[in-house]
C-alpha positions in Angstrom: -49.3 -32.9 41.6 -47.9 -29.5 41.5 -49.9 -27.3 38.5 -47.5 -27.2 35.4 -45.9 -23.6 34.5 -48.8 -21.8 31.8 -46.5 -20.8 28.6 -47.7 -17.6 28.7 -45.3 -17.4 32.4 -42.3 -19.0 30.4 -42.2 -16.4 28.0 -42.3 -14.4 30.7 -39.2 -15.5 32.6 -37.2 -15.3 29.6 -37.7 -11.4 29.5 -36.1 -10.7 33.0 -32.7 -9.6 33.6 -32.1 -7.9 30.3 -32.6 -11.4 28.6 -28.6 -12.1 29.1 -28.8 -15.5 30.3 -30.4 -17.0 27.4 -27.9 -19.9 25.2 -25.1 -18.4 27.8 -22.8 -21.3 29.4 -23.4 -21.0 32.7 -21.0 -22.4 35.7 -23.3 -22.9 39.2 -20.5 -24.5 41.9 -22.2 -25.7 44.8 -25.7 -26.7 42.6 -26.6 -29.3 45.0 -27.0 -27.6 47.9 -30.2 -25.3 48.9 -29.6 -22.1 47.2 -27.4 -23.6 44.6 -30.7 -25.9 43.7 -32.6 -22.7 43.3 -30.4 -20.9 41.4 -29.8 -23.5 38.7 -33.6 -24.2 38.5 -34.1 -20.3 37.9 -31.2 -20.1 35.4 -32.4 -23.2 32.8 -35.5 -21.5 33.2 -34.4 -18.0 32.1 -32.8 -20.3 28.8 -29.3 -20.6 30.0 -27.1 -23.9 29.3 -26.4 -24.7 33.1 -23.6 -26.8 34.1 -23.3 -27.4 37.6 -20.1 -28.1 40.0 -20.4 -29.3 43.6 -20.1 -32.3 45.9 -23.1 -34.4 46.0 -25.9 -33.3 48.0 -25.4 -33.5 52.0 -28.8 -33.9 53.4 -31.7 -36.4 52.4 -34.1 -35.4 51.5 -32.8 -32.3 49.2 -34.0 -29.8 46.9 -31.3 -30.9 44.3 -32.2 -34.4 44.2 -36.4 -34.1 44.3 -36.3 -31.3 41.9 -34.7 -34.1 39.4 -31.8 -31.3 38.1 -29.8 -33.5 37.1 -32.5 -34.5 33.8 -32.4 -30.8 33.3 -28.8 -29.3 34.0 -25.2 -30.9 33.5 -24.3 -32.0 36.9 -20.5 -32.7 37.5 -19.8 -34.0 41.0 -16.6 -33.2 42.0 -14.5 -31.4 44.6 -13.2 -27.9 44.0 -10.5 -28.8 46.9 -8.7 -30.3 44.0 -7.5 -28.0 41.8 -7.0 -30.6 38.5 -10.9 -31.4 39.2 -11.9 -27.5 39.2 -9.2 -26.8 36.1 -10.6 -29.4 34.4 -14.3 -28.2 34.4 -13.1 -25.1 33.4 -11.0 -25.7 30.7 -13.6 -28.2 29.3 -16.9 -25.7 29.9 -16.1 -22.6 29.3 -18.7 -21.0 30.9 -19.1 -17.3 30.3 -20.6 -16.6 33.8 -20.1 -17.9 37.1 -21.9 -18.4 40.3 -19.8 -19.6 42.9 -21.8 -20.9 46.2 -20.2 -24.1 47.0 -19.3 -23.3 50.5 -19.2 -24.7 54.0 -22.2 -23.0 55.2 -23.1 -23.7 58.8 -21.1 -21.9 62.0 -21.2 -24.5 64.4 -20.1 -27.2 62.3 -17.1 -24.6 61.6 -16.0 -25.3 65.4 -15.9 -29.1 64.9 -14.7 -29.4 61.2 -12.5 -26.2 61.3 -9.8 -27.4 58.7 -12.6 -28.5 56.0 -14.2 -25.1 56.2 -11.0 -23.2 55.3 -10.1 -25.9 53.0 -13.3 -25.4 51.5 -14.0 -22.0 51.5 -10.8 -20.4 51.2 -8.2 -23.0 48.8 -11.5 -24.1 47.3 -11.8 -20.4 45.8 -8.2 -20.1 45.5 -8.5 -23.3 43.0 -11.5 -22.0 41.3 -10.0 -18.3 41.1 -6.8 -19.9 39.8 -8.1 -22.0 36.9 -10.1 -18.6 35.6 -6.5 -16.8 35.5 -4.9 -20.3 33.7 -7.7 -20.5 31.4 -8.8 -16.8 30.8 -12.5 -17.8 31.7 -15.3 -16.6 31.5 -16.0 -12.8 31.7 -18.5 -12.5 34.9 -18.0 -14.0 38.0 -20.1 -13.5 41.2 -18.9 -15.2 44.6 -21.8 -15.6 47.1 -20.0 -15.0 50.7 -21.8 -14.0 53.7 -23.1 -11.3 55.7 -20.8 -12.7 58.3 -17.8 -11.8 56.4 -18.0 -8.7 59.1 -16.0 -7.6 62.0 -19.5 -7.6 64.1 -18.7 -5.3 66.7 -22.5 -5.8 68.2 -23.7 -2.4 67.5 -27.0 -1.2 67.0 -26.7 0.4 63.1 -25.7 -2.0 60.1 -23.1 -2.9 57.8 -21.7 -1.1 54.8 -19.6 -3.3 52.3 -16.9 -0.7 53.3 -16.8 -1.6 56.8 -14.1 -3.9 58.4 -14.0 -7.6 57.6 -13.2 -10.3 60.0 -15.0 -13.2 62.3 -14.9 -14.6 65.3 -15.8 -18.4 64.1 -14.0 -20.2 61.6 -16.7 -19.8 59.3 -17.6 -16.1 59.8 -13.4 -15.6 59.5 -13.5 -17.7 56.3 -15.6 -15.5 54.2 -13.7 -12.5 55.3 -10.6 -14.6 53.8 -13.0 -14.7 50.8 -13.4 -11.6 50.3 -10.3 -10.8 51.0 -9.3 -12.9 48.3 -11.7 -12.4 45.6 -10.5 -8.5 46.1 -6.4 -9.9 45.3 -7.4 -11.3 42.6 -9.6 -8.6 40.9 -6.3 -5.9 41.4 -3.8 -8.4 40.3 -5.2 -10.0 37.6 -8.8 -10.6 36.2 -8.9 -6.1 35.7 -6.2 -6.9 33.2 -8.1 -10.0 31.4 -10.8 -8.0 31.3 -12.9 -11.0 33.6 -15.5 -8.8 35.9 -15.8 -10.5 39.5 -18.5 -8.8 42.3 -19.3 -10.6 45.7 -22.3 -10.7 47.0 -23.4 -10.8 51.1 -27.1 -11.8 51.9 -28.3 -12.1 55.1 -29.9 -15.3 56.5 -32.1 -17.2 53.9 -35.0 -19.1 54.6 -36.9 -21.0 51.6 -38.5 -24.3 50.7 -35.9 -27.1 50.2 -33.5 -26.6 52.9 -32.5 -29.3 55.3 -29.4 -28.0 56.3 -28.5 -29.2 60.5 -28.7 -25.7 62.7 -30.8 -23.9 60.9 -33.5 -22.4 62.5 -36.7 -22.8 60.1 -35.2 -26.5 59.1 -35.0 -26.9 63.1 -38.4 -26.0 63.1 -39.5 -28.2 60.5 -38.7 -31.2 61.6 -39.5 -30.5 65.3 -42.9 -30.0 63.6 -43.9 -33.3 61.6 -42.0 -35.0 64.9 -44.1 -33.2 67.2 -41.3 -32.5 69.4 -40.0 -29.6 70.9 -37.8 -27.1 69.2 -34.7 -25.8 70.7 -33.5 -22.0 70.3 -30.4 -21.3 71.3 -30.1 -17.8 71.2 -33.9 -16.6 71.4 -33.6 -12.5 71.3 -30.5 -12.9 68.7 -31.6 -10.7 65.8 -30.8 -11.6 61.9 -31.6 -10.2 58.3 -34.1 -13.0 57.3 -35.1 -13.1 53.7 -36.7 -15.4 51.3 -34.8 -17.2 49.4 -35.4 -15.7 45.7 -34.7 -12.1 47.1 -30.4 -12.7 47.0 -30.7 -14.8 44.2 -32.4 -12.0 42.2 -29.7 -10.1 43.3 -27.3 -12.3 42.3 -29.1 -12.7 39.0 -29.0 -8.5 38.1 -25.4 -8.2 39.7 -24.3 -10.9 37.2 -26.6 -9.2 34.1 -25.4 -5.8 34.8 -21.5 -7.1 35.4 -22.1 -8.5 31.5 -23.6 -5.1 30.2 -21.2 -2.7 32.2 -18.2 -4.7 32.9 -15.7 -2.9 35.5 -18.5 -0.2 36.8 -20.7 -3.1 39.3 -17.4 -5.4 39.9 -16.8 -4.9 44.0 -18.7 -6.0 46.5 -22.6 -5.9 47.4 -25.2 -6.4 50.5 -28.3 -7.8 49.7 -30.5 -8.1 52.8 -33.9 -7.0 53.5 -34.5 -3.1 55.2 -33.3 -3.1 58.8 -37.2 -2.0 60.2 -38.2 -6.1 58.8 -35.7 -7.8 61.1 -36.9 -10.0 63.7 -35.6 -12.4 66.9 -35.6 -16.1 66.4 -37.9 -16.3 68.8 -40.5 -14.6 66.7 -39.3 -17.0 63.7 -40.1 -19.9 65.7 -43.6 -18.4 66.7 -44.2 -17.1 63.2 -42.9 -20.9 61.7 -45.8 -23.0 64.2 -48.6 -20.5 63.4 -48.0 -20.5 59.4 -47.8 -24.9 60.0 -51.8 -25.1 61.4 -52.0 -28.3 61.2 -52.5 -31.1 64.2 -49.2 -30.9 65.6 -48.9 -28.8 68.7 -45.2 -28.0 68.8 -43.6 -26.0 71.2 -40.5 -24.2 71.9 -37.9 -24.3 74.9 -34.6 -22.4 75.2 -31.5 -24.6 75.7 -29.5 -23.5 78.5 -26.4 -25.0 77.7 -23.5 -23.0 78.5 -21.3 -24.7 76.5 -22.7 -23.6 73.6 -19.6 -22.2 70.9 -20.1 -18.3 70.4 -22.8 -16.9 67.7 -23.1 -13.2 67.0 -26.4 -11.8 68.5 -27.0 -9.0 66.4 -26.6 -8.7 62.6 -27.8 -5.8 60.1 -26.8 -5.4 56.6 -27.1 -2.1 54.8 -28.1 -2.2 51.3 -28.2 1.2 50.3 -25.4 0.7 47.9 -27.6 -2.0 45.9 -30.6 0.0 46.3 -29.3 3.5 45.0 -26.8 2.1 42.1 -28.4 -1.3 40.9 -31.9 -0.3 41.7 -32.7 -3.5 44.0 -34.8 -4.0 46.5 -36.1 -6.7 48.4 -40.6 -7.2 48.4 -41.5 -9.4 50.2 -41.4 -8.5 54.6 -40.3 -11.3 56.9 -43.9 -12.3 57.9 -44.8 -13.5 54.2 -41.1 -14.6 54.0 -41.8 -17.3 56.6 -45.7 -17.6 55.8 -44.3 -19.1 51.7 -41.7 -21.0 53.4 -43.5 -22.5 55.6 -46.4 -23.1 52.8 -43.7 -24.8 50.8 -43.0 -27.3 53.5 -46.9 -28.2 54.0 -47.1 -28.7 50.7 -44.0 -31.1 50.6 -44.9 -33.2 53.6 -48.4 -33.2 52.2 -47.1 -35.5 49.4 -46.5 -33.0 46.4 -44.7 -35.3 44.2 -43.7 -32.3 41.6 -41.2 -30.3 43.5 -39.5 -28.4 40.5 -43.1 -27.2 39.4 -43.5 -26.6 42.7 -40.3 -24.8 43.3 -41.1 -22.8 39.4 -44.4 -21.9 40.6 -42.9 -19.8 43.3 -40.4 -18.1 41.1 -43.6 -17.3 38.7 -45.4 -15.7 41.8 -42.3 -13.8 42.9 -41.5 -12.3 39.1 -45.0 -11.0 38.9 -44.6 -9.4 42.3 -41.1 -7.8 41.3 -42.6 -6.6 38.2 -45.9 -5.7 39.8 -43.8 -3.8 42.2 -41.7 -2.1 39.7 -38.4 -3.6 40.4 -35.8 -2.5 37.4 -34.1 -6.4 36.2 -38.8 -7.4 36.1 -39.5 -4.3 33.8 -36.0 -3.1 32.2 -34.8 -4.2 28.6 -31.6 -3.8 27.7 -31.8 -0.8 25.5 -33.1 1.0 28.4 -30.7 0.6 30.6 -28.0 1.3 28.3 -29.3 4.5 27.8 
């Protein structure tokens, strides 16, 4: 069984991010799926009231359901394609902060389902975005896009959140949309109402709890405990990996500053790791069989298929902006990234029964290494940064 969280940790949490979570009603869309999972857990941790929006989960197994949120959080399952659904919840929740991650999330599916992915990522903001304006709630927003919300033009240096937007895929195009959007709507009417929206764009997450199809380290995964090959399709392609509690603090401090400051953090932000951590997928998949060590003698291969849709070889975010003005960083380097992944997994298909403890345990660890490392929303109260 995973090892219950001391009390001393829990006070602990509470004191992170200027304390504004705590008693706050807080809207999560997209609480089902892998990052959504994490953030809720982190969130009814830090003593918010979490309600949470999304579809129900899409893989089995999932972090969502053997975490057991749904005991801990209130969990509507619904469809923000439908605006009456997304009105509904908020008119009836009034949430004061939002998170919104519900998303279609993978690029290749975006070929095959093309019309769900803008339906989903594009009206499905458009509803959300809409039933804030009708219902003049809440005051923070934060939408989660992507750092493939970029015209990627292939070159060598990395993105600025001032650089042009667009996208080859339907996906990649789609959160340029969202952007595009969230932006509208920030000019035309939440300045006015006084509602503070920031996106966010992380690079490529890895973490415990992910099952997602065409994803490399979930590729890996269950190529592993099958003891079957894994395929890489694009071996030398090059992405900002980071664990997955590295955005999600960002997410976290965006949100508690937006609440604090207002106006002064509400555009958009990168939050990646330094460009000198990036590595190939090849080296993801090497790094992901030598963390496993167990029995299982995995191998990779290259597929060759030509008729593969087009992917976007080389990706860099620059996150200068969030370094210099909210003071965040990422601390952990890609090796250890993989190495806790990959230590979640072992753990899981081991037969740890306690996967929230398990999952808290890891936020623990990664809070006393923020504040270990000096990072402002694991040491800053309140009265000092308003100062």
């Amino acid at each position: 069984m995973g090892k219950k969280t001391k009390m001393e940790d829990m006070v602990m949490l509470n004191k992170y991010f200027l304390s504004i979570f705590k008693g706050k009603k807080i809207l999560v869309t997209g609480h089902t799926g892998f990052k959504g999972s994490w953030l809720s857990l982190w969130l009814h941790e830090l003593g918010a009231d979490v309600v949470g929006f999304s579809l129900p989960p899409l893989t089995e197994p999932n972090n969502y359901d053997r975490c057991n949120l749904n005991e801990r959080i209130t969990s509507i399952i619904g469809d923000l394609r439908k605006f009456d659904c997304t009105s509904k919840v908020i008119a009836e929740q009034k949430p004061e902060i939002i998170f919104h991650l519900a998303a279609q999330t993978i690029v290749r599916l975006s070929y095959q389902e093309s019309r769900m992915t803008y339906e989903t990522n594009i009206m499905g903001l458009v509803n959300l975005l809409e039933a804030v304006k009708l219902h003049k709630s809440p005051k923070i927003i934060v939408i989660v896009t992507s750092d493939k919300c970029y015209e990627n033009k292939e070159w060598v240096w990395a993105y600025r959140e001032t650089d042009e937007i667009g996208g080859y895929d339907p996906y990649s195009s789609s959160k340029a949309c969202a952007e595009i959007i969230a932006s509208t709507y920030r000019r035309s009417f939440f300045d006015k109402l006084k509602i503070h929206l920031a996106t966010a764009r992380a690079g490529n997450v890895i973490g415990g709890g992910d099952w997602s199809e065409d994803r490399i380290v979930p590729d890996c995964i269950r190529a592993i405990i099958k003891n079957e090959k894994i395929l890489i399709r694009n071996p030398s392609a090059t992405r900002p990996w980071q664990y997955i509690l590295e955005p999600l603090s960002g997410y976290l401090w965006l949100a508690a500053l937006l609440y604090q400051n207002g106006a002064k953090y509400a555009s958009a932000w990168n939050f990646g790791p330094p460009t000198y951590q990036e590595e190939t997928v090849e080296n993801i998949v090497k790094l992901s069989i030598s963390y496993w060590k167990g029995t299982f003698s995995s191998k990779y291969q290259t597929n060759k298929n030509n008729d593969e849709p087009h992917e976007s070889h080389n990706l860099r975010l620059d996150c200068n902006k969030a370094y210099h003005l909210l003071n965040w960083k990422g601390i952990l380097d890609v090796r250890n990234s993989v190495k806790k992944t990959i230590n979640w997994y072992k753990k899981f298909y081991q037969g740890e029964k306690d996967i929230y403890h398990l999952c808290l345990n890891e936020i623990v660890e990664y809070c006393k290494l923020a504040q270990k490392s000096g990072i402002q929303w694991a040491n800053a109260s309140g009265e000092q940064h308003c100062k």
